[in-house]
MARPAZA-830387 format. One record per residue (C-alpha): x, y, z; chain. Coordinates in steps of 0.2 Angstrom, whole numbers. Example, Ala and Ser with C-alpha at 12.3 -4.5 7.8 and 13.67 -1.06 7.14 Angstrom:
2
<<62; -22; 39>; A>
<<68; -5; 36>; A>
***
This chain:
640
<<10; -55; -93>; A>
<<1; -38; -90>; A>
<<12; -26; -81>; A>
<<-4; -25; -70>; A>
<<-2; -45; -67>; A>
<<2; -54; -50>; A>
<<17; -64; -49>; A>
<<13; -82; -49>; A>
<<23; -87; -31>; A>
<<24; -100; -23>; A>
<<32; -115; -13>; A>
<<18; -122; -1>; A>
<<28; -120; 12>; A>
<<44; -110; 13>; A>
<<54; -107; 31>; A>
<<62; -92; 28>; A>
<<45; -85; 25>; A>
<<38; -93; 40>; A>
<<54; -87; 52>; A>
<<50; -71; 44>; A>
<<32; -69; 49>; A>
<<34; -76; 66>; A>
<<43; -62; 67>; A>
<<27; -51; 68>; A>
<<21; -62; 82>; A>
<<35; -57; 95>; A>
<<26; -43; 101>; A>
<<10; -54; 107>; A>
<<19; -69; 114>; A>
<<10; -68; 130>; A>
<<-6; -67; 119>; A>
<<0; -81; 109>; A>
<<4; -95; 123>; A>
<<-15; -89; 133>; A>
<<-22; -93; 115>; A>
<<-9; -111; 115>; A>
<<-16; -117; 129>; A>
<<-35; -114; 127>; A>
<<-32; -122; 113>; A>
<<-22; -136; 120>; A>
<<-32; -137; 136>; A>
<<-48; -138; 123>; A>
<<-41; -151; 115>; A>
<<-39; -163; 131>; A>
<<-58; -158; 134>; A>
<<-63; -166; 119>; A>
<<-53; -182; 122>; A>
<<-62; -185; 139>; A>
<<-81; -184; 132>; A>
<<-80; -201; 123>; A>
<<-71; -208; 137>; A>
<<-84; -203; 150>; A>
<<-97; -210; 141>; A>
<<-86; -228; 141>; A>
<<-85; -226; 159>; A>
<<-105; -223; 159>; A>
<<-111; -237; 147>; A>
<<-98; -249; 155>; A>
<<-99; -243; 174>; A>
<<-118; -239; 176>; A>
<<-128; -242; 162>; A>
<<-119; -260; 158>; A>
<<-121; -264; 176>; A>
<<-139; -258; 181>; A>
<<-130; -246; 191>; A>
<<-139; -227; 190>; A>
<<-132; -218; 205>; A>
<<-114; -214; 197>; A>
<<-124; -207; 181>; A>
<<-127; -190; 189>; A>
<<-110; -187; 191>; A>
<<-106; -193; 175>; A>
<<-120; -180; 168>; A>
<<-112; -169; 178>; A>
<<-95; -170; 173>; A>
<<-101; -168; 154>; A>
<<-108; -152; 156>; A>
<<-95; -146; 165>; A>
<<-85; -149; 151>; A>
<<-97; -143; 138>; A>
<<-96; -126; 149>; A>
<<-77; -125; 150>; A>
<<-77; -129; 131>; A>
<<-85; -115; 127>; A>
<<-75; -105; 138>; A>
<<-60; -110; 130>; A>
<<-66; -107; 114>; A>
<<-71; -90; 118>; A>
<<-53; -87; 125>; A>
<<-48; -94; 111>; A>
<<-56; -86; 96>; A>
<<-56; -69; 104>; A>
<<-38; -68; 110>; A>
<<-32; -77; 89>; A>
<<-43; -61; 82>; A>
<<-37; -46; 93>; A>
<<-19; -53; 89>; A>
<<-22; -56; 71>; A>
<<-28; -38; 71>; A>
<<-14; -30; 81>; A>
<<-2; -36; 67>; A>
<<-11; -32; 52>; A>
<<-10; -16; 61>; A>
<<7; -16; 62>; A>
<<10; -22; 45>; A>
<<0; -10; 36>; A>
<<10; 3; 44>; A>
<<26; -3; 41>; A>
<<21; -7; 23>; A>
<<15; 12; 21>; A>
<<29; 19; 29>; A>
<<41; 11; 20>; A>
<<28; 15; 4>; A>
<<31; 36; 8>; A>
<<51; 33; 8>; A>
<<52; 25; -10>; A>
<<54; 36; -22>; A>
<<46; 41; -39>; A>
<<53; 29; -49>; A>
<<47; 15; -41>; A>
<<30; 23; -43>; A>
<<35; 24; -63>; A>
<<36; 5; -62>; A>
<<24; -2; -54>; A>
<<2; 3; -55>; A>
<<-6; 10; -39>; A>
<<-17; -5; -39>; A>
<<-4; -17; -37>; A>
<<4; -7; -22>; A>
<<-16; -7; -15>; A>
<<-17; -26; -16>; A>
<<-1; -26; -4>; A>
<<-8; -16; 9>; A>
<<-27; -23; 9>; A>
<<-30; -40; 1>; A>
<<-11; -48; 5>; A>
<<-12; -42; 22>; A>
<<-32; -50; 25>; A>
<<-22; -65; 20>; A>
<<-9; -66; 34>; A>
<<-21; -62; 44>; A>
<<-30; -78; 40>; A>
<<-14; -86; 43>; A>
<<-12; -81; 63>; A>
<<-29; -80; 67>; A>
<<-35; -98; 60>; A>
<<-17; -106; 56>; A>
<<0; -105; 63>; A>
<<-8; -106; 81>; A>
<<-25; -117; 80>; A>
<<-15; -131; 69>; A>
<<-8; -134; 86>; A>
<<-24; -138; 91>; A>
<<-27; -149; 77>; A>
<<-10; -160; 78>; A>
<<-13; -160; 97>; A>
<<-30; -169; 94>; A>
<<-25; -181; 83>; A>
<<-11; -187; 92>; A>
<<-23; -187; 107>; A>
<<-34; -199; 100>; A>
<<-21; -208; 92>; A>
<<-13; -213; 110>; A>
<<-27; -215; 118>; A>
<<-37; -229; 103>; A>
<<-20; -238; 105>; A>
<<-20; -237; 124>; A>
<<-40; -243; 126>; A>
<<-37; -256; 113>; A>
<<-23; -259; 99>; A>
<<-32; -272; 89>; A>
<<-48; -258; 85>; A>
<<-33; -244; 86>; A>
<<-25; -254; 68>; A>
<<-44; -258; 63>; A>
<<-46; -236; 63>; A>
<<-30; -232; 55>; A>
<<-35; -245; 41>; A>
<<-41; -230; 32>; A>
<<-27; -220; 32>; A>
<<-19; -223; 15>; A>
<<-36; -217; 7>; A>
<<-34; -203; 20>; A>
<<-18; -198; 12>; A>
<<-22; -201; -6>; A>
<<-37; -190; -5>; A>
<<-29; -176; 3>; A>
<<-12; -177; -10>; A>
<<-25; -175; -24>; A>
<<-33; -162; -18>; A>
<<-20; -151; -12>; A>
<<-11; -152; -28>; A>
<<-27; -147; -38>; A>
<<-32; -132; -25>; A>
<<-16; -126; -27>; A>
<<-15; -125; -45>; A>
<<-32; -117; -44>; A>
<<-29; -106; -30>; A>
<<-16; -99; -40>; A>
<<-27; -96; -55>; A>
<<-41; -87; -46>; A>
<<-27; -76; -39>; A>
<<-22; -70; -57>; A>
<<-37; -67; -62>; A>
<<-44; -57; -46>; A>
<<-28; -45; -50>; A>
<<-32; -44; -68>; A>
<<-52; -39; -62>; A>
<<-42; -27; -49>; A>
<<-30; -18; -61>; A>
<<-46; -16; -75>; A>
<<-57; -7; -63>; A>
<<-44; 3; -55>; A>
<<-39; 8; -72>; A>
<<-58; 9; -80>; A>
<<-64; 19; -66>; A>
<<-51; 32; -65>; A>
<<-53; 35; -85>; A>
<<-72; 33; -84>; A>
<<-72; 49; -94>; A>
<<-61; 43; -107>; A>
<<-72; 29; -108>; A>
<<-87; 38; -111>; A>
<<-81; 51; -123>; A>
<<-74; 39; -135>; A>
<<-89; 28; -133>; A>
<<-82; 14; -129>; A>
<<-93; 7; -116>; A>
<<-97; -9; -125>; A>
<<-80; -13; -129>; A>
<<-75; -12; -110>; A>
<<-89; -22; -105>; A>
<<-86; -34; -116>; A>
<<-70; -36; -109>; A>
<<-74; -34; -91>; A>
<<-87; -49; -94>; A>
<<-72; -60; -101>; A>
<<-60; -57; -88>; A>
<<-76; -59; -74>; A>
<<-81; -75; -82>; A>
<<-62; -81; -81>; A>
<<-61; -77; -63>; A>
<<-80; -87; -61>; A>
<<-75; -101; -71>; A>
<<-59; -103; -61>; A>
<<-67; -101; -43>; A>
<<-78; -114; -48>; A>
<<-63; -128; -56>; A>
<<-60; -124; -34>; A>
<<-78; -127; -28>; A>
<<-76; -144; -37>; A>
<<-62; -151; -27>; A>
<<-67; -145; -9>; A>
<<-86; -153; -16>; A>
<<-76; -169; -19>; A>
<<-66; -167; -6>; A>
<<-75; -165; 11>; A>
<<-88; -180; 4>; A>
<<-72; -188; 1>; A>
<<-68; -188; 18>; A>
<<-85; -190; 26>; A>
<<-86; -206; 16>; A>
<<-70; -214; 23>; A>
<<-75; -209; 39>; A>
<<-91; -220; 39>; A>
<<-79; -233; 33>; A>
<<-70; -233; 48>; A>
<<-85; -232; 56>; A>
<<-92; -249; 48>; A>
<<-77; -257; 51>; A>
<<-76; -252; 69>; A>
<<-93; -257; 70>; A>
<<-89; -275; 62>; A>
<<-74; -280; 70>; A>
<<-77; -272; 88>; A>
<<-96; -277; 86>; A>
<<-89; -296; 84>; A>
<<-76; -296; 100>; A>
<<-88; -287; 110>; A>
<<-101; -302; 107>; A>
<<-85; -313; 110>; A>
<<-81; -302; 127>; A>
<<-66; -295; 122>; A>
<<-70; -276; 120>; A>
<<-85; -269; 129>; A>
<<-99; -261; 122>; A>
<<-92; -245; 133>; A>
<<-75; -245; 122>; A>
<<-86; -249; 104>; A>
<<-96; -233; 109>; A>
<<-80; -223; 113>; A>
<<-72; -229; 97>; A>
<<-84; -224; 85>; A>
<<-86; -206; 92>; A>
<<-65; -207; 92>; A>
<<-66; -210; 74>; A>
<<-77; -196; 70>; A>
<<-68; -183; 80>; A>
<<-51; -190; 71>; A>
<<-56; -185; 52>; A>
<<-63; -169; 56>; A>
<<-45; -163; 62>; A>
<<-40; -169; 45>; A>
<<-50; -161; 35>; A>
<<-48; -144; 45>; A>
<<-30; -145; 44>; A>
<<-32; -148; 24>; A>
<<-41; -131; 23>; A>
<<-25; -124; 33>; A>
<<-15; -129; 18>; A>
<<-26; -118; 6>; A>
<<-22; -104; 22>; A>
<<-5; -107; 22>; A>
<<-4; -107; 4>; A>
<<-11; -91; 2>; A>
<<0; -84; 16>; A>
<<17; -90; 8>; A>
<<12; -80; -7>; A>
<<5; -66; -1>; A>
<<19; -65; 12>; A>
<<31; -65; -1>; A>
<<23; -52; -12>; A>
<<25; -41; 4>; A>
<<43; -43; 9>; A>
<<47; -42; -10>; A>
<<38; -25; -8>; A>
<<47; -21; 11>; A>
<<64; -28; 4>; A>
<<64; -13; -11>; A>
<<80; -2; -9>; A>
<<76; 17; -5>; A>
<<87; 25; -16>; A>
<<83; 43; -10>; A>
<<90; 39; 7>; A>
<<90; 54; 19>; A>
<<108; 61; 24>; A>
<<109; 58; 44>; A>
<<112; 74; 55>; A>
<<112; 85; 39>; A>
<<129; 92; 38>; A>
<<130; 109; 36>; A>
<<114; 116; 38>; A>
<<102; 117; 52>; A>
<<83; 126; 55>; A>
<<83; 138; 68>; A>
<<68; 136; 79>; A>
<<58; 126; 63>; A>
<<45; 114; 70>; A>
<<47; 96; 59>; A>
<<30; 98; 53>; A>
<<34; 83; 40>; A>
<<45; 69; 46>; A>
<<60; 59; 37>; A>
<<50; 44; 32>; A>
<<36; 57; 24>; A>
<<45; 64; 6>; A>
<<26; 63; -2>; A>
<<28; 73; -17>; A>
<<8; 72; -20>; A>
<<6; 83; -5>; A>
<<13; 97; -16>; A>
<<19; 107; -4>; A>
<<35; 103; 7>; A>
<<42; 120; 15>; A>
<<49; 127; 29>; A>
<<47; 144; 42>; A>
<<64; 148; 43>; A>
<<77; 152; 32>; A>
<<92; 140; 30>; A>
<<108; 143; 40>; A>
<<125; 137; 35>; A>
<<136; 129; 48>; A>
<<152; 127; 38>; A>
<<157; 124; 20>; A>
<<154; 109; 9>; A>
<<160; 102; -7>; A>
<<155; 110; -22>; A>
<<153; 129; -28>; A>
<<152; 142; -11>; A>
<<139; 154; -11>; A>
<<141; 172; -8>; A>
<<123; 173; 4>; A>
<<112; 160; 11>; A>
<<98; 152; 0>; A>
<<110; 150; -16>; A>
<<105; 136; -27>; A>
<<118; 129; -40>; A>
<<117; 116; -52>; A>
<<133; 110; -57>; A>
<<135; 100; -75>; A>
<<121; 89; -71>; A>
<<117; 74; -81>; A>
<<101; 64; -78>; A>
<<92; 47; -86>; A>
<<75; 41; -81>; A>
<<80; 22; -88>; A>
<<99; 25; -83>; A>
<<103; 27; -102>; A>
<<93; 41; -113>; A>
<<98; 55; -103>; A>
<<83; 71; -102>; A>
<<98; 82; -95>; A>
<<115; 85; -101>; A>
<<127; 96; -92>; A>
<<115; 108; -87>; A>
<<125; 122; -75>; A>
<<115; 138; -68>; A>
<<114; 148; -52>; A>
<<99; 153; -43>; A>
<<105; 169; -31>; A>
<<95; 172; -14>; A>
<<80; 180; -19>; A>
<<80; 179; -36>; A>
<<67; 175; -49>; A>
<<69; 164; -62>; A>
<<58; 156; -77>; A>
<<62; 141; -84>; A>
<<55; 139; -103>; A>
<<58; 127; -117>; A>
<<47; 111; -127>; A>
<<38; 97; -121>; A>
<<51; 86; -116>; A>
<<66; 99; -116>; A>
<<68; 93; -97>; A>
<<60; 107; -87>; A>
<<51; 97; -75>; A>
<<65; 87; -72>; A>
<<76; 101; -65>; A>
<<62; 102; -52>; A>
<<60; 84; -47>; A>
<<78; 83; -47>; A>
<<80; 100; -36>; A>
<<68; 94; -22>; A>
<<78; 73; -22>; A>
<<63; 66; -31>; A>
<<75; 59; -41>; A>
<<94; 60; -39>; A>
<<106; 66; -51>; A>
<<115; 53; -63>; A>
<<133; 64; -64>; A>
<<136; 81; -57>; A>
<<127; 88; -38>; A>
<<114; 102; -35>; A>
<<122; 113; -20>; A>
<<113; 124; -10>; A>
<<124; 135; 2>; A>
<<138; 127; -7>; A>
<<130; 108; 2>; A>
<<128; 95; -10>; A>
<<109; 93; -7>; A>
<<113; 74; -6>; A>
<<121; 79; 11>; A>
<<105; 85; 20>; A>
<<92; 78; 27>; A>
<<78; 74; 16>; A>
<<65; 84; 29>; A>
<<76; 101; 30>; A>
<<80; 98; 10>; A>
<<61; 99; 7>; A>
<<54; 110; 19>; A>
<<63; 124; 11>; A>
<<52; 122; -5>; A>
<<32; 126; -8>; A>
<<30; 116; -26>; A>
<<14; 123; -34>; A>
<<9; 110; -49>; A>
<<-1; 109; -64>; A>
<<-9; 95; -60>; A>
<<-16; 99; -43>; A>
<<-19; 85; -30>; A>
<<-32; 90; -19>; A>
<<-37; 77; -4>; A>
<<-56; 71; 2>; A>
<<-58; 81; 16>; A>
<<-63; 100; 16>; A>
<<-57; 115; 9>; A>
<<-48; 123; 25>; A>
<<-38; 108; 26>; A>
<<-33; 105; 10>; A>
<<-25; 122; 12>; A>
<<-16; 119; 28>; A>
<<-13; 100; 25>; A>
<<-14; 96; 43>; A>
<<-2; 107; 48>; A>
<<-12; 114; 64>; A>
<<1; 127; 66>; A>
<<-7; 138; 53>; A>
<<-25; 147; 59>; A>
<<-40; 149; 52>; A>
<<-36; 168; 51>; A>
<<-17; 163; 40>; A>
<<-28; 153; 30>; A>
<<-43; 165; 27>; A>
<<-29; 176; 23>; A>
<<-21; 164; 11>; A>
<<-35; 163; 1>; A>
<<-40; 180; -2>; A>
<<-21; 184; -7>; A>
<<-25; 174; -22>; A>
<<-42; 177; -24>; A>
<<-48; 157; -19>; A>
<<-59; 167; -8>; A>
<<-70; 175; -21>; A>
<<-77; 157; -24>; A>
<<-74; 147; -7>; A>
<<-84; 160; 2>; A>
<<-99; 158; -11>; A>
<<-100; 138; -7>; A>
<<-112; 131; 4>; A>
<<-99; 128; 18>; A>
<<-86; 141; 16>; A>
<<-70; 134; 21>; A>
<<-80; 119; 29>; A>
<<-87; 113; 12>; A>
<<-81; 95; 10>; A>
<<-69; 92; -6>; A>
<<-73; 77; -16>; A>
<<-61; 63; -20>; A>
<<-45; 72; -32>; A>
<<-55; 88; -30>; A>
<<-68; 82; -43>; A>
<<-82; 96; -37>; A>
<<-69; 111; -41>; A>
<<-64; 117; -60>; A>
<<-46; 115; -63>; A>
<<-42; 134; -59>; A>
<<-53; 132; -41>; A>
<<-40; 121; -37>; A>
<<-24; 130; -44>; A>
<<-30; 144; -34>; A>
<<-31; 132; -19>; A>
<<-13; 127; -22>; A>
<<-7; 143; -23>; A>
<<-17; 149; -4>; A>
<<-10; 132; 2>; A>
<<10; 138; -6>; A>
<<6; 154; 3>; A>
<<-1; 148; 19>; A>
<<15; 138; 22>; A>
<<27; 153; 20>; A>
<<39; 146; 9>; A>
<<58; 153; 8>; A>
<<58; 145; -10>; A>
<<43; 146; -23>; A>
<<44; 134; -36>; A>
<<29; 136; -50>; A>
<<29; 121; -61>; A>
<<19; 126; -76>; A>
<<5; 132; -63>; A>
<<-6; 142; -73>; A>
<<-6; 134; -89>; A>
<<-24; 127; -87>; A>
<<-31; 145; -80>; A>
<<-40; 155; -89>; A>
<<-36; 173; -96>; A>
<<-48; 179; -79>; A>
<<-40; 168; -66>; A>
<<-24; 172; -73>; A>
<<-25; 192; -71>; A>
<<-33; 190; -54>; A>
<<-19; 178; -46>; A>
<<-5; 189; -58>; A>
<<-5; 202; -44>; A>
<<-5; 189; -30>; A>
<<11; 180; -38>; A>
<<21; 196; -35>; A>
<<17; 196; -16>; A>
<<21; 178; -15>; A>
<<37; 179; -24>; A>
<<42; 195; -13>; A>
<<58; 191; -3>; A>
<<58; 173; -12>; A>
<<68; 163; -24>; A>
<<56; 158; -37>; A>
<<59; 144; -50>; A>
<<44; 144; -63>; A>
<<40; 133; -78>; A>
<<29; 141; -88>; A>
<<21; 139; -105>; A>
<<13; 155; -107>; A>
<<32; 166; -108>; A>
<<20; 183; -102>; A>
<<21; 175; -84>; A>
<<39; 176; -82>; A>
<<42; 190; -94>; A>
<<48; 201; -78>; A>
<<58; 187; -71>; A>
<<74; 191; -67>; A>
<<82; 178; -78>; A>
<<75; 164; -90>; A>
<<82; 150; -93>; A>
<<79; 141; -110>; A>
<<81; 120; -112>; A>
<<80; 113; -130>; A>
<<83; 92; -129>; A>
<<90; 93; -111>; A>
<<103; 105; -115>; A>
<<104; 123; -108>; A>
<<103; 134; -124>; A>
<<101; 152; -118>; A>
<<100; 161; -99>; A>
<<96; 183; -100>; A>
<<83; 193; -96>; A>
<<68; 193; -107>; A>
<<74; 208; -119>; A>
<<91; 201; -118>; A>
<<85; 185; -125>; A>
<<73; 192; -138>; A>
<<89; 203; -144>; A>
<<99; 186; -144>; A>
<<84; 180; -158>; A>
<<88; 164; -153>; A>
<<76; 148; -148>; A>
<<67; 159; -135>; A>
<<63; 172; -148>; A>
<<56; 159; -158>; A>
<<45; 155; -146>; A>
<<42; 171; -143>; A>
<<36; 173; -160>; A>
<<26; 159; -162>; A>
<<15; 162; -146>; A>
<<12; 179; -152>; A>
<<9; 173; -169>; A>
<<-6; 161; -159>; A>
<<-11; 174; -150>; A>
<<-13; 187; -168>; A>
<<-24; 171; -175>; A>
<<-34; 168; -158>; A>
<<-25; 150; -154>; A>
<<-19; 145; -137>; A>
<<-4; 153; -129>; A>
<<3; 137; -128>; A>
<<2; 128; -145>; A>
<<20; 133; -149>; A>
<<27; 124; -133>; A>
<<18; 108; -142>; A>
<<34; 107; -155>; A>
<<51; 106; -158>; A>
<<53; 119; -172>; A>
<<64; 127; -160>; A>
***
């Protein structure tokens, strides 16, 4: 099974699901019981048109009788008239609900969604997580607006007719339900078989979901390696599955509803035969034949409706389960509550405690942190000190990418963080701003264990500029301030010509109005590095943290936003992951990891007197540099 694969769920019918879901319905009761009753009301409706056309045939027409016809007519149409009233209540009232709690839903799935962490998001593909929030929720939708309430409707009518064949005459009553067995068969065999392939076209709809999620997104990959053809061919199998299955469904409903119709019109014919022969005898007048045989109709189309609300009620079960699955997934980043020992003086909560969205990139704070009281952990001498104290970290729980890694970051002090692919730099970040939480050891900040703060106050300390920038559909100005209306037009103007953004925003046909396109795919990956550095800057951050962020500049960009790095870093503490070691050569102190381990901390000509792993690397960037290569071809190995 394909990582990308829907889980094949699913009892028919399952109560805990069903209690569960009713849950959602709470909030709309009185909506609910106005719907009931049209329902119920049109049900009754529909049992008294046969019956007025017994009293006409046998009151009036039987008997020569005309006069009491106008009021029958009468009567009829005002039942046509409040039937479609009813309806109208009825259908409107089911699909404002049903859409009130697909509301609700979606925003209770994407809040919980913003409050899971990064792991989670390791572990399962975006598509999946989209399913949840678009095509499962559609489903249970279908289930309030045309199942748990209508079927009401349904049962209600065929115990309606039920009562009143037996009560007009029992002998046709048994001569109707004659059928029923076939009824039953019928309706075993096809649920059993929709069902299968119910579940059949809903594994291959996820498997057509995941390949054009994934396909699309790596449409370049696609078309530099050529392999067009070889994705088709593929997309064309998987397609044809999903047709072949859909129709292995169209053949049972194509069976099924003829199926139906046809033991109907054996009712019908026996009705017809037996009733026919007593009402020649005078036993059962021709008004009660009349009224049976348009009973009978009106009894199988219940039948068959309420067969179609098992396919509805099948897709809910699974789709509801896939969703509480999803609701029920422990948040293991769980935000401290009160935030013992630190507190924001005056700071607006620009981001709320269910919001830790890393993508946004930045997460920071106007205020400087303030200490209440002491904590566990090493103190610190000033406010802003951050400690990391024999820290031990595994992605899977088992191969650990840091081991017992101890530094301090003083207030105000700049720091470059160096070492191989892999060596574990960007998971002192993740780690630093609760992305992720430590596997033995604590980060402190103030002497706090950042485990003790709340998540919002934790992050809104931090701007996080990254390598891979995430830019949103929307326009440049707000990419920049990320809704946060509290900065101007003039802070972000300003913002941007700090870091030079400005030389090329202004030369766009809209300026800072000119749209963005979806993941920034109009900009060149240093148009939006400098983007990420205005927005860092607009948001006045008390600590800088530079995740390799100018690795994909070029030598230009990089000398023009150089300068602008020094005015951001001014007064900061600044964490930076760099590649290229001439961007935090006049760092105050580097820090060099080498297979999760801290091997070296000095200034840069302490470290290059040391001729230990950061003057190899050292040697072999320049040695690059000498031959013309990328900076950062010796950061691609472990020779260190």
């Amino acid at each position: 099974m394909s990582i990308h694969d829907e889980e094949v769920l699913g009892k028919a019918y399952d109560a805990r699901l069903m209690r569960r879901l009713l849950g959602y319905l709470r909030p709309y009761v009185r909506y609910v019981a106005i719907a009931l009753g049209a329902i119920i009301s049109a049900s009754v409706l529909q049992l008294a048109q046969p019956y007025l056309m017994k009293l006409a045939i046998d009151r009036y027409i039987a008997t020569g009788d005309f006069r009491g016809l106008d009021q029958i007519a009468i009567g009829f149409l005002a039942i046509l008239i409040v039937s479609f009233a009813l309806e109208y209540v009825q259908t409107w009232v089911l699909q404002m609900t049903g859409q009130r709690i697909m509301f609700d839903m979606r925003m209770q799935i994407y809040r919980h969604l913003q409050r899971l962490d990064l792991q989670f998001y390791d572990r399962n593909p975006v598509g999946r997580l989209m399913t949840r929030v678009t095509t499962d929720v559609d489903v249970l939708n279908d289930l309030f607006t045309a199942g748990v309430v209508s079927i009401f409707g349904d049962v209600f009518t065929l115990i309606g007719i039920m009562v009143v064949l037996v009560w007009m005459d029992w002998r046709l009553a048994l001569v109707a339900f004659a059928v029923l067995p076939l009824i039953v068969l019928v309706t075993q065999w096809f649920r059993r078989n929709v069902r299968e392939s119910y579940r059949t076209v809903r594994t291959w709809i996820a498997r057509i979901n995941a390949f054009l999620q994934e396909h699309i997104t790596g449409m370049a990959t696609v078309q530099l390696f050529r392999r067009e053809r070889v994705s088709f061919t593929r997309f064309d199998e998987i397609n044809r599955k999903h047709r072949d299955a859909n129709l292995d469904s169209i053949f049972y409903y194509a069976v099924f509803y003829p199926a139906i119709e046809v033991i109907g019109a054996i009712a019908s014919a026996l009705i017809i035969w037996f009733g026919g022969g007593w009402t020649m005898q005078g036993t059962v007048t021709l008004g009660s034949l009349v009224a049976f045989l348009q009973y009978s109709q009106r009894f199988f189309r219940p039948i068959s409706d309420m067969s179609e609300k098992f396919n509805v009620l099948q897709a809910a079960m699974a789709s509801s389960e896939r969703i509480f699955t999803l609701l029920d997934t422990a948040v293991k980043i769980e935000s401290a509550a009160g935030g013992r020992g630190s507190t924001f003086e005056g700071a607006e909560r620009e981001i709320s405690a269910t919001d830790p969205r890393p993508d946004l990139a930045v997460l920071s704070v106007r205020q400087t942190l303030r200490t209440d009281g002491p904590g566990p952990g090493p103190q610190s001498p000033a406010p802003g000190h951050i400690a990391f104290d024999h820290v031990w970290f595994a992605y899977n729980g088992t191969d650990y990418v840091l081991r017992d890694v101890s530094f301090d970051v003083r207030p105000g002090e700049r720091v470059g963080v160096v070492g191989a692919t892999g060596a574990g730099k960007s998971t002192l970040i993740n780690l630093l701003l609760r992305f992720y939480d430590v596997s033995r050891g604590g980060i402190f900040i103030d002497g706090v264990d950042i485990r003790e703060r709340p998540l919002h106050e934790l992050r809104r300390l931090f701007s996080l500029v990254l390598q891979d920038v995430h830019l949103f559909s929307g326009t440049i100005a707000a990419n920049i301030r990320l809704g946060n209306h509290a900065i101007t037009d003039d802070q972000v103007r300003a913002a941007a010509a700090a870091v030079h953004a400005s030389r090329f925003i202004e030369h766009l046909p809209g300026g800072y109005d000119s749209p963005v396109a979806e993941r920034g795919a109009t900009l060149s990956v240093g148009q939006k590095q400098l983007l990420s550095f205005a927005r860092a800057l607009a948001f006045d951050p008390h600590v800088l943290v530079l995740d390799e962020a100018t690795s994909s500049v070029d030598t230009e960009t990089e000398l023009l936003i150089r300068d602008a790095l020094h005015v951001l870093m001014a007064g900061r503490t600044t964490i930076a992951i760099a590649h290229r070691l001439s961007t935090i050569q006049d760092m105050d102190k580097i820090l060099v990891l080498h297979h999760g381990q801290l091997r070296e901390s000095g200034t840069h000509q302490e470290l290059l007197a040391q001729r230990g792993i950061y003057y190899k690397l050292y040697q072999l960037q320049y040695k690059d540099q000498e031959r013309g290569e990328p900076v950062t071809a010796g950061f691609r190995s472990d020779r260190a």
